[in-house]
C-alpha positions in Angstrom: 83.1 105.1 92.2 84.4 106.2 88.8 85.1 102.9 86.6 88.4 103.3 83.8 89.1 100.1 81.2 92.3 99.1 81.0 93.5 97.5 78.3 96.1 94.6 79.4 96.6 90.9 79.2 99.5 91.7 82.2 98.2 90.5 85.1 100.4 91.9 87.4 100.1 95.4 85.6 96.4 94.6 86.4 97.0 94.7 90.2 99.1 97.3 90.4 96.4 99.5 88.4 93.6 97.9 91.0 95.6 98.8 93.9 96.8 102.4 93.5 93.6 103.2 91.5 91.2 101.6 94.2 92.9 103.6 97.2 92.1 107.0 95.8 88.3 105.6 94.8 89.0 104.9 90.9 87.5 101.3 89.9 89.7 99.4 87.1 87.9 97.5 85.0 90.4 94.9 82.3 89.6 94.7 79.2 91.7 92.0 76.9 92.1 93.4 73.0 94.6 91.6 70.8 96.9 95.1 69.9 99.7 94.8 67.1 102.0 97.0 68.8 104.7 99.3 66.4 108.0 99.1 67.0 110.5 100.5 67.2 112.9 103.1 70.0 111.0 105.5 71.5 108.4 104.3 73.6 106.1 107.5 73.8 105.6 107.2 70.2 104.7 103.4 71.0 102.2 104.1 73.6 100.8 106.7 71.5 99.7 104.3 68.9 99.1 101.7 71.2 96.1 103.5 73.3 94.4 104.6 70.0 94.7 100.9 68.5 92.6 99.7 71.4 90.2 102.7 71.4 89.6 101.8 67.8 88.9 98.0 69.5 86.6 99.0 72.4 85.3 102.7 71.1 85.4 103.3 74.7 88.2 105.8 77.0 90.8 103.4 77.4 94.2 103.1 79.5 97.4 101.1 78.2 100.4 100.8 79.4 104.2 99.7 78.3 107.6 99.2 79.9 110.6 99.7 78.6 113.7 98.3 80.2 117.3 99.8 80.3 120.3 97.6 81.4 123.1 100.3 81.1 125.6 97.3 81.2 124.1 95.7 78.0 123.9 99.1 76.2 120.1 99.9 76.6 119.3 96.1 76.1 116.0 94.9 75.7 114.3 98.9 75.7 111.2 98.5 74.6 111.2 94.9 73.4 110.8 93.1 76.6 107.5 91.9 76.0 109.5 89.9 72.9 112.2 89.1 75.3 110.0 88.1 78.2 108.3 85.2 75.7 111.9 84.1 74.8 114.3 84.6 77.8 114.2 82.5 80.7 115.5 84.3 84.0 118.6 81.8 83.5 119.1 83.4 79.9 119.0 87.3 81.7 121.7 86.0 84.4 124.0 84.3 82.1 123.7 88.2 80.0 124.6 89.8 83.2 127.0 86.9 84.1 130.5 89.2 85.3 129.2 92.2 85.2 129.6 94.5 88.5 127.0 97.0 87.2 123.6 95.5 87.2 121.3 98.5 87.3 118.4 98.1 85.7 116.1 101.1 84.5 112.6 100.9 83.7 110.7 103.4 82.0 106.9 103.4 82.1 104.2 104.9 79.7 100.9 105.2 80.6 98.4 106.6 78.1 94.4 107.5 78.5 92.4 108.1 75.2 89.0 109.0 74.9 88.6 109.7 71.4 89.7 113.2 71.4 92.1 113.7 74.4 95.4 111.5 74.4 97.1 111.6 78.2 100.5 110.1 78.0 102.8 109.7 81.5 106.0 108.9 81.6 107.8 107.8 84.3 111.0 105.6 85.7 111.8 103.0 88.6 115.3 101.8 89.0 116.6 98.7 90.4 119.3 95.8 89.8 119.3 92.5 88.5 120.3 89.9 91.8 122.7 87.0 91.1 119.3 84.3 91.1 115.6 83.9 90.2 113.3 84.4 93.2 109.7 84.1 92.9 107.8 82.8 90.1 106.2 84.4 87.2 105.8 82.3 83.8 105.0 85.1 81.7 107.5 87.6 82.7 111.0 85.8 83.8 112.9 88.8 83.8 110.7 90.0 87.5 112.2 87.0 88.9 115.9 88.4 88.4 115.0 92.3 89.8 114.7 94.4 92.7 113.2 98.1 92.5 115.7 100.6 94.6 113.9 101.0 97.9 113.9 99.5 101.7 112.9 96.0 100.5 115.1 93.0 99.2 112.1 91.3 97.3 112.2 90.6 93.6 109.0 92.2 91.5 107.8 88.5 91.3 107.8 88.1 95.1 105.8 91.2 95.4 103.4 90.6 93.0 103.4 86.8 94.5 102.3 88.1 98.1 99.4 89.9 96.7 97.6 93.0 97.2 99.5 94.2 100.7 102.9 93.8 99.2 102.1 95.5 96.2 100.7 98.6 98.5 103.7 98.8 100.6 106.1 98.8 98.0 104.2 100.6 95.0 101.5 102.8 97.0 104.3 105.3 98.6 106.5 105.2 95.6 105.0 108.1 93.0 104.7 106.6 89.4 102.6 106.8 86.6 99.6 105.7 88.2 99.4 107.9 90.9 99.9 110.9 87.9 97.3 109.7 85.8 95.0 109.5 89.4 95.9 113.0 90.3 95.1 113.8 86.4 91.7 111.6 86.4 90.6 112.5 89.9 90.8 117.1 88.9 
């Protein structure tokens, strides 16, 4: 089985990239690299730099990943600072933000980038969801899965899903195309 290192302190990124990656016979191995991200709006240019920081780390083909989050009703807020916001924000602090507002769709764009020292892969994808009225679930380092269900036929919050384990996280990510299945339908030619 072909290994891949993926470069993530993001446990729950960690599972989903186990899951999808180990169903189509693709082994992900973590790796944990201290990266000072850039920043700044556009999150392809972020990813970019991101994946050849840690192949400058590891000198080894490496995967990263980043989300960026869209509230429409807070004008784009957080984008691509949630990993900031996440460390600050409680899931209280994200309801009282979306406290009276009737549109709580929530967009979240994911990168995805290989780099092997000569070929840089990026994928780009988006899920959508809304924020829910109360926390459900538990997740320290990322409140804001507490307060958000993905569009689909379930009514669990990311943290919930991610909570249940490995089965949950197949029925709800493993039929639902995203960057992980491009980059296995890439890796796997």
């Amino acid at each position: 089985m072909p290994q891949v290192l993926f470069a993530t302190s993001n446990q729950d990124k960690l599972a989903l990239a186990k899951t999808i990656c180990s169903n189509f016979g693709i082994k992900v191995k973590q790796v944990v690299c201290q990266i000072d991200e850039i920043q700044g709006e556009d999150g392809r240019l972020i990813i970019q730099d991101k994946v050849r920081r840690a192949y400058q780390i590891l000198a080894k083909p490496v995967i990263v990943s980043d989300d960026s989050w869209n509230i429409p009703a807070l004008n784009g807020f957080p984008g691509p600072y949630m990993k900031s916001i996440n460390e600050w924000f409680t899931a209280e602090d994200f309801l009282r933000l979306m406290n009276g507002l009737s549109d709580r769709t929530i967009i979240i764009d994911q990168f995805l980038a290989y780099y092997d020292g000569q070929i840089i892969k990026i994928f780009h994808g988006s899920l959508s969801g809304k924020v829910i009225d109360q926390a459900r679930g538990t997740n320290d380092r990322s409140p804001s899965t507490t307060i958000t269900v993905l569009d689909g036929d379930h009514n669990l919050t990311m943290a919930e899903v991610f909570n249940q384990g490995r089965s949950a996280i197949t029925k709800l990510y493993l039929t639902r195309r995203g960057v992980w299945h491009d980059f296995v339908d890439w890796y796997n030619l």
